[in-house]
C-alpha positions as CSV (number, residue, x, y, z in Angstrom):
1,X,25.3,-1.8,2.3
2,X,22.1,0.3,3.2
3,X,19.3,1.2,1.6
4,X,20.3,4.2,0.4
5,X,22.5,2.9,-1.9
6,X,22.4,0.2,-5.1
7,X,23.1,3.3,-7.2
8,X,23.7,0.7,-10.5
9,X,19.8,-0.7,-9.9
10,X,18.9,2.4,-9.3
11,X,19.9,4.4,-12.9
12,X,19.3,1.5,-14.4
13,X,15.6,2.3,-13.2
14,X,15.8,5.6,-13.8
15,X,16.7,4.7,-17.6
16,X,13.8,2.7,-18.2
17,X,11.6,5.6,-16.3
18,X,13.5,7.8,-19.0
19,X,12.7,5.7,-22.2
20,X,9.2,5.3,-20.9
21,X,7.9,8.9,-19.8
22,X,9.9,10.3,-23.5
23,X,7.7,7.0,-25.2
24,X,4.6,8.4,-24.0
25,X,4.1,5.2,-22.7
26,X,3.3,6.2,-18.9
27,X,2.2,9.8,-17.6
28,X,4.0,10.5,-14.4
29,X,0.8,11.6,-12.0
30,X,0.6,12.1,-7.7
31,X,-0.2,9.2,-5.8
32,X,0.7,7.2,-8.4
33,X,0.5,3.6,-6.4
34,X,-2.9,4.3,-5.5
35,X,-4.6,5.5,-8.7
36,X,-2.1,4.4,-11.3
37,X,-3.7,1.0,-12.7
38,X,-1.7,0.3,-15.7
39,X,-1.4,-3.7,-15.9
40,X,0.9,-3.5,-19.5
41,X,3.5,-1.1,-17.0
42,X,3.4,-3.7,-14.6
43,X,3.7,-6.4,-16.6
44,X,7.4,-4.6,-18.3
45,X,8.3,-4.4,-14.8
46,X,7.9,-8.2,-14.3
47,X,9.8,-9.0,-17.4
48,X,13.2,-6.6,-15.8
49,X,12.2,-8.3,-12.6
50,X,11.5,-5.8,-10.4
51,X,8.1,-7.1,-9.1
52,X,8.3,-9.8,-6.7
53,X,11.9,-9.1,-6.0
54,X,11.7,-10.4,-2.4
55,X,10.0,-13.6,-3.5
56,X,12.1,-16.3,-3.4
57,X,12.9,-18.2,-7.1
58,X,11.5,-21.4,-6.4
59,X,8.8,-19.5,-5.8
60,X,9.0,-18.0,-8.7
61,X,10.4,-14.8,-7.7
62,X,13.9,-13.0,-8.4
63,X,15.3,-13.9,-4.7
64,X,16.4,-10.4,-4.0
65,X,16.6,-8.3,-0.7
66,X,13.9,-6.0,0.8
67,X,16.9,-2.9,0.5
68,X,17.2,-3.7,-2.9
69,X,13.4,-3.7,-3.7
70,X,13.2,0.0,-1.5
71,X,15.7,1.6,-4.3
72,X,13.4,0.4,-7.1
73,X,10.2,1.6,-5.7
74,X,11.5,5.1,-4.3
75,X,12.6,5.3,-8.4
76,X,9.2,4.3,-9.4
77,X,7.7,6.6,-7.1
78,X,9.7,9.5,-7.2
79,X,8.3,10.1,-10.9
80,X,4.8,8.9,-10.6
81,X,4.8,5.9,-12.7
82,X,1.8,3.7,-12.2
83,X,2.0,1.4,-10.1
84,X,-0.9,0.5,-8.5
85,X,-1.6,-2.8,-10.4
86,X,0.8,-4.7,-8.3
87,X,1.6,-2.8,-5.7
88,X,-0.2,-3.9,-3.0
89,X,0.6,-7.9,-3.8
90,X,4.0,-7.3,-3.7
91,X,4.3,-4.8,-1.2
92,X,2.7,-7.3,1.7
93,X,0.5,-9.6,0.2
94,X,4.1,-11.3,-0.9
95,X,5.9,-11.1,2.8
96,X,2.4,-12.5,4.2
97,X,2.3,-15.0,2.4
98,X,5.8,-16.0,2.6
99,X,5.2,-15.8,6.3
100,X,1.7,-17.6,7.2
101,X,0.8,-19.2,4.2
102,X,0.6,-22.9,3.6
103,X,3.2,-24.9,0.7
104,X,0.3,-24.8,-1.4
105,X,-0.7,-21.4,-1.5
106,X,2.7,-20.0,-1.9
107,X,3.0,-22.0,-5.0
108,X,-0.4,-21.1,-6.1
109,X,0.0,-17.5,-6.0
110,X,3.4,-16.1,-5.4
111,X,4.5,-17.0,-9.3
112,X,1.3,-14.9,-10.5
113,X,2.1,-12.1,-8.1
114,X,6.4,-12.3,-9.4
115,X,4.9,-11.9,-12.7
116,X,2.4,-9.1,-12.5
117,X,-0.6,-11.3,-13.7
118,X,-1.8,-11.8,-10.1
119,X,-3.4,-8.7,-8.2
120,X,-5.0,-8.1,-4.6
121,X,-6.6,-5.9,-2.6
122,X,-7.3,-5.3,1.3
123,X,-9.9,-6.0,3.5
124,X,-9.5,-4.3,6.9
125,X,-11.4,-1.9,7.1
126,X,-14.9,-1.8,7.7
127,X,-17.7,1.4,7.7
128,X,-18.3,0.8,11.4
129,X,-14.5,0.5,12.3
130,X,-12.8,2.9,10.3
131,X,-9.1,2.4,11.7
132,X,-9.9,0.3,14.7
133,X,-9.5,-3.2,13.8
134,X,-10.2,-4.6,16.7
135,X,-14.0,-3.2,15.8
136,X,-14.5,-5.3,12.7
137,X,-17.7,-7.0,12.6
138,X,-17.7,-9.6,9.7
139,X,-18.0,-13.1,10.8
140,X,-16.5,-16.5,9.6
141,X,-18.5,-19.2,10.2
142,X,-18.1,-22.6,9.9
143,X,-19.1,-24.9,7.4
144,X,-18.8,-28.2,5.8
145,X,-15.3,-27.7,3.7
146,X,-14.5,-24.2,5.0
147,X,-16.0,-21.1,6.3
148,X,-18.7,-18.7,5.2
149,X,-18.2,-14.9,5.5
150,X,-20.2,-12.6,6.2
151,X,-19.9,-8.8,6.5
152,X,-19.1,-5.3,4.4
153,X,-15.7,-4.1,3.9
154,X,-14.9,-0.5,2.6
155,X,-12.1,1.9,1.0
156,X,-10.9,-1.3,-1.1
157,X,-8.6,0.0,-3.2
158,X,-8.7,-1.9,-6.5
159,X,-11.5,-4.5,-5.7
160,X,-13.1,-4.0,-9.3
161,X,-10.1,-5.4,-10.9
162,X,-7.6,-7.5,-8.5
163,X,-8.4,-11.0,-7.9
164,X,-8.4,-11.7,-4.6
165,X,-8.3,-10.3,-1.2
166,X,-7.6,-11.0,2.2
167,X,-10.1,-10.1,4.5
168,X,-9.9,-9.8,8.6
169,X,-12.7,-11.5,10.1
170,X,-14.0,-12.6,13.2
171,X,-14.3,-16.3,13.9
172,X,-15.2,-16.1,17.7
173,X,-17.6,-13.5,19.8
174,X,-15.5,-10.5,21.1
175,X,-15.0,-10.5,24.3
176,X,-14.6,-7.7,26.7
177,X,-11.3,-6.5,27.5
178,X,-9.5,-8.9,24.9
179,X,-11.0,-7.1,21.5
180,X,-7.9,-8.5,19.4
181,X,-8.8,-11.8,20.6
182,X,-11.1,-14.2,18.1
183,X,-10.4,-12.6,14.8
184,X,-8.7,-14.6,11.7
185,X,-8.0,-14.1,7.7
186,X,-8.8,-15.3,4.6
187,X,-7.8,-15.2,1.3
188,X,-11.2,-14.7,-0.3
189,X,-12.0,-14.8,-4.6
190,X,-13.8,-11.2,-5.2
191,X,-15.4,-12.8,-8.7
192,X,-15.9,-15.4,-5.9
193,X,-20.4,-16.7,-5.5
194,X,-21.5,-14.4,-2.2
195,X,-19.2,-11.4,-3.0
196,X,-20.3,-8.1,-4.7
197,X,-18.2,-5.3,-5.5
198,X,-19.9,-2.0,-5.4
199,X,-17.7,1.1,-7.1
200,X,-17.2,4.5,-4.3
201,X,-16.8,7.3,-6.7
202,X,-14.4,10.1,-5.8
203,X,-15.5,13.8,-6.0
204,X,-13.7,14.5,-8.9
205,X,-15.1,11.5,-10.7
206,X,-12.2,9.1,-10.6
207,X,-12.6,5.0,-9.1
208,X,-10.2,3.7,-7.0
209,X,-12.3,2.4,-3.6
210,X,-14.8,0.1,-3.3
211,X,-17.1,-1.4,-0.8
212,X,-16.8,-5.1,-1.0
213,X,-20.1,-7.0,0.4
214,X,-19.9,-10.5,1.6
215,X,-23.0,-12.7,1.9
216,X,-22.2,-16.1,3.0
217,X,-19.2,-16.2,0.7
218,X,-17.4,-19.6,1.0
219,X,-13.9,-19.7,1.7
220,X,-12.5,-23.2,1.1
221,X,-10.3,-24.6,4.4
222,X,-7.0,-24.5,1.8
223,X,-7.7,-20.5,1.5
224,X,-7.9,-19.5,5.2
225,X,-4.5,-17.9,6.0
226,X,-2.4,-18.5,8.6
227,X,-4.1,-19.8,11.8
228,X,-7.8,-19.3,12.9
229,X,-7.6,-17.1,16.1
230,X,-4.2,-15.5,14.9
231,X,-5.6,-12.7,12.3
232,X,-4.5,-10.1,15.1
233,X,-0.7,-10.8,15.2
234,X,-1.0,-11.3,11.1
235,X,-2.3,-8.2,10.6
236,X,0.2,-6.5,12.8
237,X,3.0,-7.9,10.6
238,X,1.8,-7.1,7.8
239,X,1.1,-3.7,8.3
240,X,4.5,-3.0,8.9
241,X,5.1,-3.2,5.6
242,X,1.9,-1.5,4.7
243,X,2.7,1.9,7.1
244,X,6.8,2.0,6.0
245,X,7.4,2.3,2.5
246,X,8.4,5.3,0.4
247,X,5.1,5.8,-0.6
248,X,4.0,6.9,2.6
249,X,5.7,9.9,2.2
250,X,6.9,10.1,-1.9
251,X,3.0,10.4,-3.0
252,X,3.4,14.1,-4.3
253,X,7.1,14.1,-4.9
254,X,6.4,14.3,-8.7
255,X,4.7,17.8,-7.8
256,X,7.3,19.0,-5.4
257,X,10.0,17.8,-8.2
258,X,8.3,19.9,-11.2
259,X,7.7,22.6,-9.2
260,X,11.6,22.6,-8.2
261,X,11.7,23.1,-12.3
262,X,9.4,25.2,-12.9
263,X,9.4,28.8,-13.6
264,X,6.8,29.8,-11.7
265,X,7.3,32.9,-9.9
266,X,4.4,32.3,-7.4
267,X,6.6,28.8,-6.1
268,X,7.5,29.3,-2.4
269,X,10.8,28.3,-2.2
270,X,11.6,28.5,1.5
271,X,8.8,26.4,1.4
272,X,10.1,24.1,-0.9
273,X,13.8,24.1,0.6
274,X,11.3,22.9,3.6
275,X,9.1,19.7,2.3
276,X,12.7,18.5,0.7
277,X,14.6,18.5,4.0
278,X,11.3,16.7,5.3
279,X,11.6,14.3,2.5
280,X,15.4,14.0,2.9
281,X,15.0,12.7,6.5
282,X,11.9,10.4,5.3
283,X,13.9,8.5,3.0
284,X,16.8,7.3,6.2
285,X,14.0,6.6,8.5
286,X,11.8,4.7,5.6
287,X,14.9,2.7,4.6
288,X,15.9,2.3,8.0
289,X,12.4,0.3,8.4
290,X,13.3,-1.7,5.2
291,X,16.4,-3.0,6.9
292,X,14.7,-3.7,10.1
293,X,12.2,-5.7,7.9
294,X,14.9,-7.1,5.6
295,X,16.4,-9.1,9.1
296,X,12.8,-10.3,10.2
297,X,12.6,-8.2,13.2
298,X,9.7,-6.5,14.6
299,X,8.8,-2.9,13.0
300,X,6.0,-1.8,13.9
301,X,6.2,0.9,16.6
302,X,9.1,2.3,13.8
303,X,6.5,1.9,10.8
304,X,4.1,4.2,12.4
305,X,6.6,6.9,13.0
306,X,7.7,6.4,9.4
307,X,3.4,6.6,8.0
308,X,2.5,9.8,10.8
309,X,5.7,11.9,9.5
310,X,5.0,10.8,5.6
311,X,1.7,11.2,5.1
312,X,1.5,14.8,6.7
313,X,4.5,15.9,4.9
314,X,3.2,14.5,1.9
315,X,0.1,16.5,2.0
316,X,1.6,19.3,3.7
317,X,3.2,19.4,-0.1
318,X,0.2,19.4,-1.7
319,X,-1.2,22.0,0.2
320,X,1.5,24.4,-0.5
321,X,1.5,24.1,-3.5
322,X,-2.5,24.5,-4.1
323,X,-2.0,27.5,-2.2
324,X,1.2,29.2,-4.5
325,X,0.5,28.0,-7.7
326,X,-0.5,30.7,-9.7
327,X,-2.0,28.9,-12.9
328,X,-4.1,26.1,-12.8
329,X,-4.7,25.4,-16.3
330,X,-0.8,24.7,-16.6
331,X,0.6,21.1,-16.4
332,X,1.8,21.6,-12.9
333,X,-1.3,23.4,-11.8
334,X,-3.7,20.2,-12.6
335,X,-1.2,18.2,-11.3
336,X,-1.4,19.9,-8.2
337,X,-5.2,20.4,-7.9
338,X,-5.6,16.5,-8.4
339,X,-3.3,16.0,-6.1
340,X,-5.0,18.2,-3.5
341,X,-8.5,16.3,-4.4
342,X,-6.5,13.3,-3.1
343,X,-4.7,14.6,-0.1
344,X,-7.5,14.1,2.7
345,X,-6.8,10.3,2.1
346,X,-2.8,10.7,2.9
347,X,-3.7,10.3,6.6
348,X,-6.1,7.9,6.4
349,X,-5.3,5.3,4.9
350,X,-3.3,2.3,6.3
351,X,-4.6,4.0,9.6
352,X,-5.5,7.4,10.9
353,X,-2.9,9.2,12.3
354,X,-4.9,9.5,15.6
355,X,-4.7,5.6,16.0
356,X,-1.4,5.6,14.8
357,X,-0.4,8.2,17.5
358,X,-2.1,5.9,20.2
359,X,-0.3,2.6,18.5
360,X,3.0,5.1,18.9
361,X,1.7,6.0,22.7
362,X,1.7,2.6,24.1
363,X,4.5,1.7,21.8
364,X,6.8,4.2,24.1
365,X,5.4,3.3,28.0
366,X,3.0,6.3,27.5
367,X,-0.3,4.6,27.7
Protein backbone atom coordinates (compact mmCIF):
# COMPACT_ATOMS: atom_id res chain seq x y z
CA UNK A 1 0.00 0.00 0.00
CA UNK A 2 1.59 3.42 -0.96
CA UNK A 3 1.34 6.58 0.21
CA UNK A 4 -0.99 7.74 -1.85
CA UNK A 5 -3.57 5.89 -0.37
CA UNK A 6 -5.24 5.36 3.37
CA UNK A 7 -8.27 7.11 1.82
CA UNK A 8 -10.39 6.03 5.29
CA UNK A 9 -7.49 8.21 7.54
CA UNK A 10 -7.62 10.50 5.18
CA UNK A 11 -11.64 11.73 5.15
CA UNK A 12 -11.62 10.96 8.34
CA UNK A 13 -9.12 14.07 8.49
CA UNK A 14 -10.79 15.89 6.15
CA UNK A 15 -13.94 15.70 8.49
CA UNK A 16 -12.41 17.08 11.33
CA UNK A 17 -10.68 19.87 8.92
CA UNK A 18 -14.49 20.30 7.96
CA UNK A 19 -16.13 20.62 11.53
CA UNK A 20 -13.18 22.84 12.45
CA UNK A 21 -12.78 25.58 9.55
CA UNK A 22 -17.21 25.71 9.71
CA UNK A 23 -16.49 26.08 13.86
CA UNK A 24 -14.42 28.98 13.25
CA UNK A 25 -12.05 27.28 15.28
CA UNK A 26 -8.93 27.48 12.86
CA UNK A 27 -8.51 30.02 9.74
CA UNK A 28 -7.00 28.06 6.89
CA UNK A 29 -3.80 30.53 5.89
CA UNK A 30 -0.41 29.92 3.33
CA UNK A 31 2.45 28.44 4.91
CA UNK A 32 0.48 27.29 7.49
CA UNK A 33 3.38 24.91 9.31
CA UNK A 34 5.62 27.78 9.52
CA UNK A 35 3.39 30.62 10.85
CA UNK A 36 0.41 28.81 12.17
CA UNK A 37 1.15 28.55 16.07
CA UNK A 38 -2.03 27.35 17.54
CA UNK A 39 -1.02 24.93 20.55
CA UNK A 40 -5.17 24.23 21.44
CA UNK A 41 -5.18 22.84 17.45
CA UNK A 42 -2.39 20.84 18.18
CA UNK A 43 -3.27 19.70 21.21
CA UNK A 44 -7.01 18.19 19.38
CA UNK A 45 -4.75 16.61 17.03
CA UNK A 46 -2.87 14.71 19.87
CA UNK A 47 -6.05 13.59 21.48
CA UNK A 48 -7.26 11.75 17.58
CA UNK A 49 -3.62 10.78 17.54
CA UNK A 50 -2.30 12.13 14.67
CA UNK A 51 0.87 13.79 16.23
CA UNK A 52 3.58 11.57 17.00
CA UNK A 53 2.15 8.89 14.85
CA UNK A 54 5.63 7.28 14.01
CA UNK A 55 6.54 7.28 17.66
CA UNK A 56 6.45 4.09 19.00
CA UNK A 57 3.70 3.39 22.04
CA UNK A 58 5.92 2.51 24.64
CA UNK A 59 7.17 5.53 23.90
CA UNK A 60 4.20 7.00 24.18
CA UNK A 61 3.34 7.35 20.69
CA UNK A 62 0.51 5.76 18.40
CA UNK A 63 3.09 3.21 16.62
CA UNK A 64 1.97 4.03 13.15
CA UNK A 65 3.89 4.15 9.78
CA UNK A 66 5.68 7.16 8.12
CA UNK A 67 3.05 6.54 4.87
CA UNK A 68 0.35 6.78 7.10
CA UNK A 69 1.53 9.96 8.91
CA UNK A 70 2.25 11.58 4.92
CA UNK A 71 -1.73 11.29 4.28
CA UNK A 72 -2.51 13.16 7.47
CA UNK A 73 -0.16 15.95 7.03
CA UNK A 74 -0.77 16.50 3.13
CA UNK A 75 -4.69 16.78 4.65
CA UNK A 76 -3.54 19.21 7.20
CA UNK A 77 -1.61 21.06 4.76
CA UNK A 78 -3.67 21.11 1.83
CA UNK A 79 -6.17 23.50 3.81
CA UNK A 80 -3.82 25.57 5.82
CA UNK A 81 -4.56 24.50 9.26
CA UNK A 82 -1.95 25.54 11.83
CA UNK A 83 0.35 23.51 12.42
CA UNK A 84 3.40 24.95 13.28
CA UNK A 85 3.27 24.17 17.05
CA UNK A 86 4.31 20.71 16.58
CA UNK A 87 5.50 20.35 13.46
CA UNK A 88 8.94 20.49 13.57
CA UNK A 89 9.11 17.87 16.74
CA UNK A 90 7.37 15.51 15.02
CA UNK A 91 8.47 15.95 11.70
CA UNK A 92 12.37 15.09 12.67
CA UNK A 93 12.89 15.94 16.06
CA UNK A 94 10.81 12.46 16.59
CA UNK A 95 12.90 10.18 13.93
CA UNK A 96 16.22 11.79 15.50
CA UNK A 97 15.56 10.98 18.41
CA UNK A 98 14.36 7.58 17.82
CA UNK A 99 17.54 7.22 16.03
CA UNK A 100 20.60 8.79 18.12
CA UNK A 101 19.06 9.40 21.25
CA UNK A 102 19.87 7.68 24.47
CA UNK A 103 16.85 5.33 26.64
CA UNK A 104 16.65 8.24 28.74
CA UNK A 105 15.98 10.94 26.48
CA UNK A 106 13.53 9.08 24.41
CA UNK A 107 11.43 8.58 27.50
CA UNK A 108 12.03 12.05 28.59
CA UNK A 109 10.72 13.66 25.58
CA UNK A 110 9.06 11.59 22.94
CA UNK A 111 5.63 11.25 25.33
CA UNK A 112 5.61 15.29 25.42
CA UNK A 113 6.26 15.54 21.80
CA UNK A 114 3.11 12.41 21.02
CA UNK A 115 1.08 14.67 23.04
CA UNK A 116 1.52 18.12 21.59
CA UNK A 117 2.78 19.58 24.98
CA UNK A 118 6.50 19.35 23.94
CA UNK A 119 7.73 21.79 21.10
CA UNK A 120 11.29 22.49 19.35
CA UNK A 121 13.01 24.39 17.16
CA UNK A 122 16.26 24.21 14.96
CA UNK A 123 19.63 25.32 15.33
CA UNK A 124 21.63 24.97 12.04
CA UNK A 125 21.94 27.77 10.79
CA UNK A 126 24.09 30.45 11.63
CA UNK A 127 24.52 34.44 10.16
CA UNK A 128 27.94 33.59 8.88
CA UNK A 129 26.98 30.18 7.32
CA UNK A 130 23.75 30.69 5.88
CA UNK A 131 23.11 27.06 4.20
CA UNK A 132 26.70 25.82 4.51
CA UNK A 133 26.87 23.76 7.62
CA UNK A 134 30.00 22.79 7.44
CA UNK A 135 30.69 26.77 8.17
CA UNK A 136 29.12 26.90 11.64
CA UNK A 137 31.14 28.51 14.15
CA UNK A 138 29.59 27.89 17.64
CA UNK A 139 31.76 25.89 19.82
CA UNK A 140 31.12 23.23 22.57
CA UNK A 141 33.49 23.14 25.02
CA UNK A 142 34.12 21.01 27.67
CA UNK A 143 33.28 21.24 31.16
CA UNK A 144 32.90 19.64 34.44
CA UNK A 145 29.36 17.63 33.88
CA UNK A 146 28.85 18.59 30.21
CA UNK A 147 29.67 21.11 27.62
CA UNK A 148 29.36 24.85 27.33
CA UNK A 149 28.15 26.48 24.10
CA UNK A 150 28.95 29.18 22.68
CA UNK A 151 27.85 30.91 19.45
CA UNK A 152 24.59 32.75 17.58
CA UNK A 153 22.18 30.83 15.63
CA UNK A 154 19.55 32.49 13.32
CA UNK A 155 16.10 32.08 11.27
CA UNK A 156 14.84 29.86 14.40
CA UNK A 157 11.57 29.33 13.69
CA UNK A 158 9.58 29.23 16.87
CA UNK A 159 12.45 29.80 19.47
CA UNK A 160 10.17 32.33 21.53
CA UNK A 161 7.90 29.62 22.42
CA UNK A 162 9.29 25.87 21.89
CA UNK A 163 11.19 24.41 24.54
CA UNK A 164 14.15 23.19 23.38
CA UNK A 165 16.39 22.87 20.49
CA UNK A 166 18.96 21.12 19.01
CA UNK A 167 21.82 22.98 18.06
CA UNK A 168 24.93 21.90 15.59
CA UNK A 169 28.05 22.78 17.12
CA UNK A 170 31.56 22.41 16.78
CA UNK A 171 33.44 20.40 19.35
CA UNK A 172 36.92 20.21 17.54
CA UNK A 173 38.98 22.93 15.30
CA UNK A 174 38.01 22.59 11.58
CA UNK A 175 40.42 21.35 9.76
CA UNK A 176 41.28 21.90 6.17
CA UNK A 177 39.88 19.79 3.65
CA UNK A 178 37.64 17.69 6.14
CA UNK A 179 35.06 20.73 7.14
CA UNK A 180 32.27 18.13 8.15
CA UNK A 181 34.76 16.66 10.46
CA UNK A 182 34.63 17.85 14.39
CA UNK A 183 31.06 19.04 14.70
CA UNK A 184 28.37 17.47 17.22
CA UNK A 185 24.64 18.26 18.67
CA UNK A 186 22.91 19.07 21.48
CA UNK A 187 19.69 19.20 22.81
CA UNK A 188 19.94 22.56 24.43
CA UNK A 189 16.87 24.33 27.12
CA UNK A 190 16.12 27.83 25.21
CA UNK A 191 14.59 29.16 28.83
CA UNK A 192 17.94 27.39 29.58
CA UNK A 193 20.86 30.13 32.00
CA UNK A 194 23.31 31.40 28.92
CA UNK A 195 20.61 31.44 26.12
CA UNK A 196 18.77 34.53 24.92
CA UNK A 197 16.13 34.69 22.41
CA UNK A 198 16.05 37.85 20.38
CA UNK A 199 12.55 38.19 18.08
CA UNK A 200 13.48 38.90 13.82
CA UNK A 201 10.51 40.73 12.78
CA UNK A 202 9.17 40.21 9.25
CA UNK A 203 8.29 43.15 6.91
CA UNK A 204 4.88 42.85 7.32
CA UNK A 205 5.10 42.76 10.99
CA UNK A 206 4.55 39.16 11.78
CA UNK A 207 7.25 36.83 14.29
CA UNK A 208 8.14 33.67 13.40
CA UNK A 209 12.33 33.68 13.34
CA UNK A 210 14.57 34.35 15.89
CA UNK A 211 18.21 34.68 16.59
CA UNK A 212 19.07 32.52 19.40
CA UNK A 213 22.41 33.66 21.27
CA UNK A 214 24.37 31.26 23.37
CA UNK A 215 26.89 32.46 26.02
CA UNK A 216 28.45 29.65 27.77
CA UNK A 217 25.16 27.82 27.99
CA UNK A 218 25.52 24.47 29.77
CA UNK A 219 24.50 21.46 28.21
CA UNK A 220 24.41 18.62 30.82
CA UNK A 221 26.46 15.19 29.37
CA UNK A 222 22.68 13.38 29.45
CA UNK A 223 21.49 16.17 26.75
CA UNK A 224 24.30 15.85 24.15
CA UNK A 225 22.75 13.89 21.26
CA UNK A 226 24.03 11.17 19.56
CA UNK A 227 27.90 10.92 19.54
CA UNK A 228 30.45 13.87 19.87
CA UNK A 229 32.18 14.04 16.42
CA UNK A 230 29.01 12.56 14.62
CA UNK A 231 26.74 15.88 14.38
CA UNK A 232 27.66 15.69 10.43
CA UNK A 233 26.05 12.31 9.57
CA UNK A 234 23.06 13.31 12.21
CA UNK A 235 22.28 16.15 10.55
CA UNK A 236 22.29 14.56 7.22
CA UNK A 237 19.59 12.19 8.42
CA UNK A 238 17.72 14.28 9.67
CA UNK A 239 17.34 16.55 7.00
CA UNK A 240 15.96 14.09 5.02
CA UNK A 241 13.00 14.38 6.68
CA UNK A 242 13.35 18.07 6.89
CA UNK A 243 13.83 18.68 2.72
CA UNK A 244 10.86 15.74 1.75
CA UNK A 245 7.64 16.45 3.14
CA UNK A 246 4.45 17.83 1.59
CA UNK A 247 5.14 20.98 2.86
CA UNK A 248 7.92 21.59 0.75
CA UNK A 249 5.76 21.94 -1.92
CA UNK A 250 1.79 22.21 -0.39
CA UNK A 251 2.73 25.80 1.31
CA UNK A 252 0.33 27.78 -0.96
CA UNK A 253 -1.97 25.01 -1.99
CA UNK A 254 -4.72 26.74 0.08
CA UNK A 255 -4.33 29.71 -2.49
CA UNK A 256 -4.04 27.71 -5.55
CA UNK A 257 -7.29 25.65 -4.12
CA UNK A 258 -9.55 28.91 -3.61
CA UNK A 259 -8.42 30.38 -6.51
CA UNK A 260 -9.55 27.06 -8.46
CA UNK A 261 -13.11 28.30 -6.78
CA UNK A 262 -13.15 31.45 -7.24
CA UNK A 263 -14.80 33.63 -9.67
CA UNK A 264 -12.28 35.73 -10.49
CA UNK A 265 -12.11 36.57 -14.04
CA UNK A 266 -8.45 37.85 -13.81
CA UNK A 267 -7.36 33.84 -12.57
CA UNK A 268 -5.01 32.41 -15.19
CA UNK A 269 -6.13 29.12 -15.71
CA UNK A 270 -3.64 27.69 -18.10
CA UNK A 271 -1.60 28.82 -15.44
CA UNK A 272 -3.42 27.12 -12.86
CA UNK A 273 -4.06 23.74 -15.01
CA UNK A 274 0.05 24.22 -14.74
CA UNK A 275 1.09 24.66 -10.83
CA UNK A 276 -1.61 21.54 -10.27
CA UNK A 277 0.18 19.15 -12.73
CA UNK A 278 3.35 20.44 -10.87
CA UNK A 279 1.75 19.66 -7.65
CA UNK A 280 0.29 16.29 -8.97
CA UNK A 281 3.79 14.99 -9.73
CA UNK A 282 5.12 16.54 -6.16
CA UNK A 283 2.81 14.47 -4.20
CA UNK A 284 4.40 10.71 -6.00
CA UNK A 285 7.90 11.93 -5.66
CA UNK A 286 7.14 13.38 -1.90
CA UNK A 287 5.54 10.10 -0.97
CA UNK A 288 7.97 8.18 -2.72
CA UNK A 289 10.62 9.75 -0.14
CA UNK A 290 8.18 8.79 2.78
CA UNK A 291 8.50 5.21 1.70
CA UNK A 292 12.10 5.33 1.27
CA UNK A 293 12.24 6.78 4.80
CA UNK A 294 9.46 4.41 6.15
CA UNK A 295 12.14 1.25 5.34
CA UNK A 296 15.20 3.18 6.96
CA UNK A 297 17.09 3.65 3.85
CA UNK A 298 19.04 6.55 2.81
CA UNK A 299 17.13 9.61 1.24
CA UNK A 300 18.89 12.28 0.86
CA UNK A 301 20.06 12.81 -2.69
CA UNK A 302 15.95 12.03 -3.37
CA UNK A 303 14.96 14.64 -0.56
CA UNK A 304 16.67 17.40 -2.29
CA UNK A 305 15.04 16.74 -5.64
CA UNK A 306 11.81 16.58 -3.70
CA UNK A 307 12.73 20.46 -1.57
CA UNK A 308 14.39 22.17 -5.27
CA UNK A 309 11.14 21.11 -7.29
CA UNK A 310 8.64 22.10 -4.14
CA UNK A 311 9.72 25.10 -3.08
CA UNK A 312 10.01 26.80 -6.56
CA UNK A 313 6.66 25.52 -7.53
CA UNK A 314 5.29 26.58 -4.45
CA UNK A 315 6.25 30.06 -4.93
CA UNK A 316 6.01 29.98 -8.52
CA UNK A 317 2.14 29.82 -7.15
CA UNK A 318 2.32 32.52 -5.29
CA UNK A 319 3.74 34.62 -7.75
CA UNK A 320 1.05 34.01 -10.19
CA UNK A 321 -1.29 34.59 -8.51
CA UNK A 322 0.08 38.17 -6.95
CA UNK A 323 0.41 38.92 -10.51
CA UNK A 324 -3.57 37.92 -11.78
CA UNK A 325 -5.45 38.60 -8.90
CA UNK A 326 -7.41 41.48 -9.53
CA UNK A 327 -8.67 42.51 -5.98
CA UNK A 328 -6.74 42.61 -3.14
CA UNK A 329 -9.07 43.63 -0.56
CA UNK A 330 -10.95 40.28 -1.21
CA UNK A 331 -10.30 37.15 0.88
CA UNK A 332 -8.29 35.49 -1.72
CA UNK A 333 -6.39 38.62 -2.57
CA UNK A 334 -4.84 39.07 1.18
CA UNK A 335 -4.39 35.55 1.17
CA UNK A 336 -2.36 35.90 -1.70
CA UNK A 337 -0.38 39.07 -0.86
CA UNK A 338 0.61 37.39 2.50
CA UNK A 339 1.61 34.66 0.93
CA UNK A 340 3.78 36.53 -1.51
CA UNK A 341 5.37 38.54 1.66
CA UNK A 342 6.44 34.95 2.62
CA UNK A 343 7.60 33.41 -0.65
CA UNK A 344 11.36 34.65 -0.72
CA UNK A 345 11.75 32.17 2.24
CA UNK A 346 10.31 29.02 0.11
CA UNK A 347 13.89 28.47 -1.20
CA UNK A 348 15.69 29.15 1.63
CA UNK A 349 14.90 27.47 4.19
CA UNK A 350 15.97 23.83 5.03
CA UNK A 351 18.72 24.89 2.47
CA UNK A 352 19.16 27.21 -0.48
CA UNK A 353 18.42 25.75 -3.58
CA UNK A 354 22.01 26.57 -4.84
CA UNK A 355 23.43 24.21 -2.09
CA UNK A 356 20.81 21.90 -2.66
CA UNK A 357 21.76 21.75 -6.44
CA UNK A 358 25.45 21.22 -5.47
CA UNK A 359 24.30 18.37 -2.68
CA UNK A 360 22.24 17.07 -6.00
CA UNK A 361 25.65 17.51 -8.20
CA UNK A 362 27.81 15.37 -6.30
CA UNK A 363 24.89 13.16 -5.41
CA UNK A 364 24.75 12.17 -9.38
CA UNK A 365 28.94 11.79 -10.20
CA UNK A 366 28.77 15.47 -11.38
CA UNK A 367 31.05 17.04 -9.03
Amino acid sequence: MTAHRYDDLRAQVRAFLDAEIAAGTIAPTADSWLTGWDTEFTRRLAERGWVGMTIPREYGGHGRGHLERFAVTEELLAVGAPVAAHWIADRQIAPSLLKFGTEAQKRALLPGIASGTVFFGIGMSEPDAGSDLAAVRTRATRVDGGWELTGTKVWTSGAHRAHYFIALARTHPREDGRRHNGLSQFIVDLRGPGVTVNPIISMNGGHHFNEVVLEKALVPDERVFGEIGAGWTQVTSELAFERSGPERFLSTFPLLSAAVESDDSTVDDAALGASIARIAGLHHMSGAVAETLAREEPADLAAAVVKVLGTATEGDIADVLDLTIADDTSPLGAAVAAAADQRPGFTLRGGTNEILRGVIARGLGMR
